[in-house]
N, C-alpha and C positions, 0 to 999 in steps of 0.2 A: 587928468582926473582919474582917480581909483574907483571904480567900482566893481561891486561883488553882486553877482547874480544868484538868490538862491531859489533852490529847487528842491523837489522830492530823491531824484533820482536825474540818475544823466550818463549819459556816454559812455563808454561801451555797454552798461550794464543795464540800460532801457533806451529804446527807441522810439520814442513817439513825440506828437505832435507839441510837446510843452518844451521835449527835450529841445528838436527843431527849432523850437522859434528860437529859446535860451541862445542853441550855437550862434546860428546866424548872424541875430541882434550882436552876441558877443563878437564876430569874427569882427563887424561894420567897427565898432564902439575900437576897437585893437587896430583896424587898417586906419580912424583918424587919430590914432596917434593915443588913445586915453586906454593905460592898465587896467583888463580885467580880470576877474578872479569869479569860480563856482565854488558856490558852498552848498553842499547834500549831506543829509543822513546815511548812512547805510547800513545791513544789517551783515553787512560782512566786513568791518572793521575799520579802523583806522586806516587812511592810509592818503597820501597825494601824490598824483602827477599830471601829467598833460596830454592834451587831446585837442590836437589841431592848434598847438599850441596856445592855448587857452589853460592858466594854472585851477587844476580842480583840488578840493578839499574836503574830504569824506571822514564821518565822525560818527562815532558807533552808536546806534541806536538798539533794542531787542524787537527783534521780528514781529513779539506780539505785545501790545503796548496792554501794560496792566491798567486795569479800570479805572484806576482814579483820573490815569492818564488819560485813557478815551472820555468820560467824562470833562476831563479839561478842568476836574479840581486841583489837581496841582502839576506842576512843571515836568513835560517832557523830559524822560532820559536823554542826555548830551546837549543840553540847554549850557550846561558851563564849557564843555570843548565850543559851542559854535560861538557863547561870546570869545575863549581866549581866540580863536582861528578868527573873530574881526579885530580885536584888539592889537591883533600880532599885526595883521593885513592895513589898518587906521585906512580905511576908504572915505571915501569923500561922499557915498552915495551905496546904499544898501536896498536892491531892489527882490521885491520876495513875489514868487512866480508859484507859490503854495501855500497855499491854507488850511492845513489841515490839523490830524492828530499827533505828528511829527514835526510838524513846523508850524508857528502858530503866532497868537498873540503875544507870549511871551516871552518869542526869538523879539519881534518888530518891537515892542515895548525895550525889551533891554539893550537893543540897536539906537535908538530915539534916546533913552537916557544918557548913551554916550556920545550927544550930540552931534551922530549923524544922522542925517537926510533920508528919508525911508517912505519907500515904493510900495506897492501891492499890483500885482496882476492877478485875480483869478480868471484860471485857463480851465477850473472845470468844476461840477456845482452842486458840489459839495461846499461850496461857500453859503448856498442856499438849500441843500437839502440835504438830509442827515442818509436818505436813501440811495442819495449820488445820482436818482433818475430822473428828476422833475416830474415827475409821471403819481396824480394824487388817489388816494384811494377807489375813487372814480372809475380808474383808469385816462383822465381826461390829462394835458399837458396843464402844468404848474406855473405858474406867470411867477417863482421867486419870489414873492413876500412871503417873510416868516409869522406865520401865526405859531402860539407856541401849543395851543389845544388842539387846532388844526391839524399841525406838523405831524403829533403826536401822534394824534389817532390814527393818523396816515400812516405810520413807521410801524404800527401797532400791529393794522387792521392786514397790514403785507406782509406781517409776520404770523399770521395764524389765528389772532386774537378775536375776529369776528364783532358781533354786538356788544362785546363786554370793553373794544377799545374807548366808547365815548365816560366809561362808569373809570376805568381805569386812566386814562388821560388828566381827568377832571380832579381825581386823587392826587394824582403826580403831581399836578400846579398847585393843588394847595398843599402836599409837605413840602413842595419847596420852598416854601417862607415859614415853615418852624424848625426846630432843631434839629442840627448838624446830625444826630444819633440816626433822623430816618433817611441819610445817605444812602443807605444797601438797600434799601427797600423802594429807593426809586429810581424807573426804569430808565436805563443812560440817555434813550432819545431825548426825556422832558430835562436831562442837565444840558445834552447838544444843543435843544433852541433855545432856552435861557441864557446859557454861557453864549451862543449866535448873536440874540439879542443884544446882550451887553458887547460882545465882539463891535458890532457894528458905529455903536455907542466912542468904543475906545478907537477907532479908526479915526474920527476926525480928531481924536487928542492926541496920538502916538505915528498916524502915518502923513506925510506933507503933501498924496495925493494918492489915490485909489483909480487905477486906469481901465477902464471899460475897452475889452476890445469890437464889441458893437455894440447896437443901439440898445437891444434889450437888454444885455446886461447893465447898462448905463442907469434902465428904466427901475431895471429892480432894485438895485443897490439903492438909488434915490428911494424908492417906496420903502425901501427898510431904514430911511435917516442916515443914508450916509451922505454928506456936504460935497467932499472935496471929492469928487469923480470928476477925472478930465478922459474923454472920451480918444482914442488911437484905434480906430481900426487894423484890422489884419490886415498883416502882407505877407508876400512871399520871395522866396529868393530870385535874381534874377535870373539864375543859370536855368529856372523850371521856364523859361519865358522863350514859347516857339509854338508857330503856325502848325495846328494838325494838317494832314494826307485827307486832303479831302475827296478819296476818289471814293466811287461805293465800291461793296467786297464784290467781286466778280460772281459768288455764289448765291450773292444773296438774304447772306445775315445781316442780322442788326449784331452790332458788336459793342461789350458793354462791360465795363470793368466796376468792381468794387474795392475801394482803399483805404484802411485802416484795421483796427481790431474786430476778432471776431470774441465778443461777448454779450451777452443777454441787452445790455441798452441799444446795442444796433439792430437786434429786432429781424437778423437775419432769415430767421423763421418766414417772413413778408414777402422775401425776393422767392425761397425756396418753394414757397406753395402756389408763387406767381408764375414760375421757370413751367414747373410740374404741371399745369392747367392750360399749360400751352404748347403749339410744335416747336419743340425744344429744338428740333435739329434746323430753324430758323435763328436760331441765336445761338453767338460766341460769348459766354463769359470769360474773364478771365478776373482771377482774385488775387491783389497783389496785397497780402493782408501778415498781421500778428496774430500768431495763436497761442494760446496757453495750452497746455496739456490736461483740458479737463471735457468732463460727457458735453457740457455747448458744443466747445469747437470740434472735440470727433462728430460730433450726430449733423453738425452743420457741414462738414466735411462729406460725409457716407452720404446725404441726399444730392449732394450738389457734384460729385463724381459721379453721378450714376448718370446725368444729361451727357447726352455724346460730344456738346466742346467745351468742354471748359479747362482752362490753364490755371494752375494752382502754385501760385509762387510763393514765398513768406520771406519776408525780411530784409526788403527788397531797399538797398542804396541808393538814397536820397540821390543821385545823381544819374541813376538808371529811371527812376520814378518815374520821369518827364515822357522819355520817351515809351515807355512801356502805355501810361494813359494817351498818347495822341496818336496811336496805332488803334483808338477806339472812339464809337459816335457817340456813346455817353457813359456821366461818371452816373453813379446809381447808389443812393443813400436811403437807406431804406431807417432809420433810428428812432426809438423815439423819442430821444432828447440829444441835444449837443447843446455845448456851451458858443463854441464860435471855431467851425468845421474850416481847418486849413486846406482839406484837401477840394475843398469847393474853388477857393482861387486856386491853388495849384491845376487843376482841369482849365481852370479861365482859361491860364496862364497859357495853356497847348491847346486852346481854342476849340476846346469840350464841348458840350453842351450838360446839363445836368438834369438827371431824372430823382427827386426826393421828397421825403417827408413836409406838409406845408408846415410846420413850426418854425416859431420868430426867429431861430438864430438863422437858419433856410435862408426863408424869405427873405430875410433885410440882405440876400445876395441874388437869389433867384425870383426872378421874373418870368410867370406861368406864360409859355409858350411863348417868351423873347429870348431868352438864353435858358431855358431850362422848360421843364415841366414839373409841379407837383402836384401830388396826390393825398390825400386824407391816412394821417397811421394806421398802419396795422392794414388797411383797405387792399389786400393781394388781389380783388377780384378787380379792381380801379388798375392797377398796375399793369396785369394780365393783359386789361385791353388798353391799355397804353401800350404796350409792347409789342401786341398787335396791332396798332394803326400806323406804327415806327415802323414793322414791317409791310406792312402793307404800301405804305407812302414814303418809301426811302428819301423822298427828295424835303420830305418835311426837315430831316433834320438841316439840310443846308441854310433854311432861313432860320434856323436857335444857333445856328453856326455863328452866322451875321450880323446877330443880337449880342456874341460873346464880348466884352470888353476887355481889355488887359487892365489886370489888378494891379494895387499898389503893392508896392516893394520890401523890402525888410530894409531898404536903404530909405523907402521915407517913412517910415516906423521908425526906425533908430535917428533918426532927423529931430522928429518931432520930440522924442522920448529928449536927445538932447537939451534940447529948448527947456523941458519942464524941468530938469536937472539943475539947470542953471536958472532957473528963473527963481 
């Protein structure tokens, strides 16, 4: 079988958790025997080769996508290089691992009209929110259904707009049903959840199945009318799969890593005012994290070198990962949204325990005080003295130890993924 994996970005030129699962899955799908191929946008050119021996296919996109295009009124630039690169490729199975303003309904529509077979995974949620946070004007977590006044006011009211988002909202929904001329004049968010809307709509006619990787995501897509969700849980690779050191530190810390990006949705700010409010020199962090070069990740940086342990690594190889997290008692997620946190089983996986945010992508993993602990967003002073009863009661973590289970695989994720290929 040919299939082609598409993505946002990939290998060498981003590292993260969408890339991850992409390889992996790809490496499984290549050792049984079935050709596959990556297809990315990028904004540096033309160009293909190989990585991990996996054939990649990158097709130029502009860095900054012009309006109509974020809007989503008319067709992303390299819409015709990514049909010829499937046309050239005639796969058997075209799975899209992004939904966004780069890659979209228009790639998966013109996939389906050439009578191949076509996937969706969203891996992050911006499927459901035009703010990429799940987080509603409120400040309260988002449960994913698209309201389009809702949405609106929400994208509005986080941008500055105050009492005047409900007057301005309610405007937008109704040019949207008059003439094409008040395009300019209405604001991209209210074309994002209309164009959403109807997205959702064109999924049961253009894709043969939309894959939820946990429960909630499963939850929301249904509440937004999408039919064909077949539910695949995450997994992990199996080389991250090893028993932690369970001895305690001889000094005394509680020892506590954090793993993945450092930007505004992790909420970093949580851990740092948590660390600060307490005897820091009872705890080891270590940050094995992605940074961007911008004021977050410095200011997130400057407060968290100033605690006397902490280890600051960046970019850390997926094959060091393992061991660097089960040299510690827990992984510590402070965010306030995720879509579906791979690095929660990967910790399983080296028989972590997990201290985190209680939101549903969390939870449908962590179990409050059997394999994890969580605490309420943003709540640094709940944390604080979580950190303090961890230290205080070293031996608590051995029984969230005992609670850990080992997670499922990328080999029975790519199992099942086969099944629905062929079915």
């Amino acid at each position: 079988m040919k299939i082609v994996q598409v993505i946002e970005n990939f290998l060498p030129d981003s590292v993260g958790g969408t890339e991850t699962y992409v390889l992996n899955i790809s490496r499984i799908f290549m050792d049984s025997g079935h050709e596959v191929h990556v297809v990315a946008p990028s904004v540096n050119g033309d160009r293909e080769y190989l990585f991990e021996g996996i054939k990649v296919h990158r097709y130029s996109i502009d860095k900054i996508a012009k309006k109509d295009e974020y809007k989503q009124i008319v067709a992303p630039k390299g819409l015709n290089q990514f049909i010829d690169i499937i046309k050239t490729i005639e796969p058997d199975v075209v799975h899209f691992n992004t939904f966004n303003r780069s890659v979209n309904i228009y790639h998966l529509k013109s996939v389906k009209q050439l009578g191949i077979k076509t996937f969706l995974t969203p891996h992050i949620s911006g499927i459901f929110c035009a703010k990429g946070s799940l987080i509603d004007y409120c400040g309260q977590r988002c449960d994913g259904i698209v309201s389009k006044h809702d949405c609106v006011k929400c994208y509005l009211k986080s941008n500055g707009y105050g009492n005047r988002t409900i007057l301005i909202s309610r405007l937008a929904e109704k040019m949207l049903h008059l003439h094409h001329s008040f395009d300019k004049m209405i604001p991209s968010p209210a074309f994002l959840k209309q164009n959403r809307l109807d997205e959702y709509n064109d999924l049961n006619k253009w894709a043969d199945g939309v894959i939820a990787l946990s429960p909630w995501i499963e939850n929301a897509l249904r509440g937004n009318g999408v039919n064909n969700v077949i539910l695949v849980r995450q997994g992990i690779s199996e080389s991250l799969m090893h028993s932690s050191d369970s001895n305690l530190d001889p000094l005394g810390r509680l020892k506590i890593i954090y793993v993945g990006r450092v930007y505004q949705i992790k909420n970093l700010e949580t851990l740092c005012d948590a660390l600060e409010s307490i005897d820091a020199d009872k705890v080891e962090l270590t940050m094995a994290c992605i940074c961007n070069d911008d004021e977050y990740s410095r200011n997130i940086k400057r407060r968290l070198m100033k605690l006397p342990h902490v280890n600051w690594y960046e970019n850390v190889p997926q094959n060091k990962l393992g061991k660097i997290i089960r040299q510690n008692d827990f992984l510590i997620l402070t965010s306030f949204s995720e879509m579906s946190p791979l690095v929660i089983l990967e910790s399983f996986a080296n028989n972590v325990p997990v201290i985190a945010t209680d939101i549903p992508p969390i939870s449908d993993n962590v179990e409050n005080t059997k394999n994890g602990i969580l605490f309420p967003v943003g709540d640094s002073l709940q944390l604080s003295q979580i950190l303090v009863d961890l230290i205080n009661n070293p031996n608590a973590k051995t029984a969230m130890k005992s609670g850990v289970k080992p997670p499922r695989t990328f080999k029975d994720v790519a199992s099942e993924l086969l099944q629905i290929y062929n079915s």
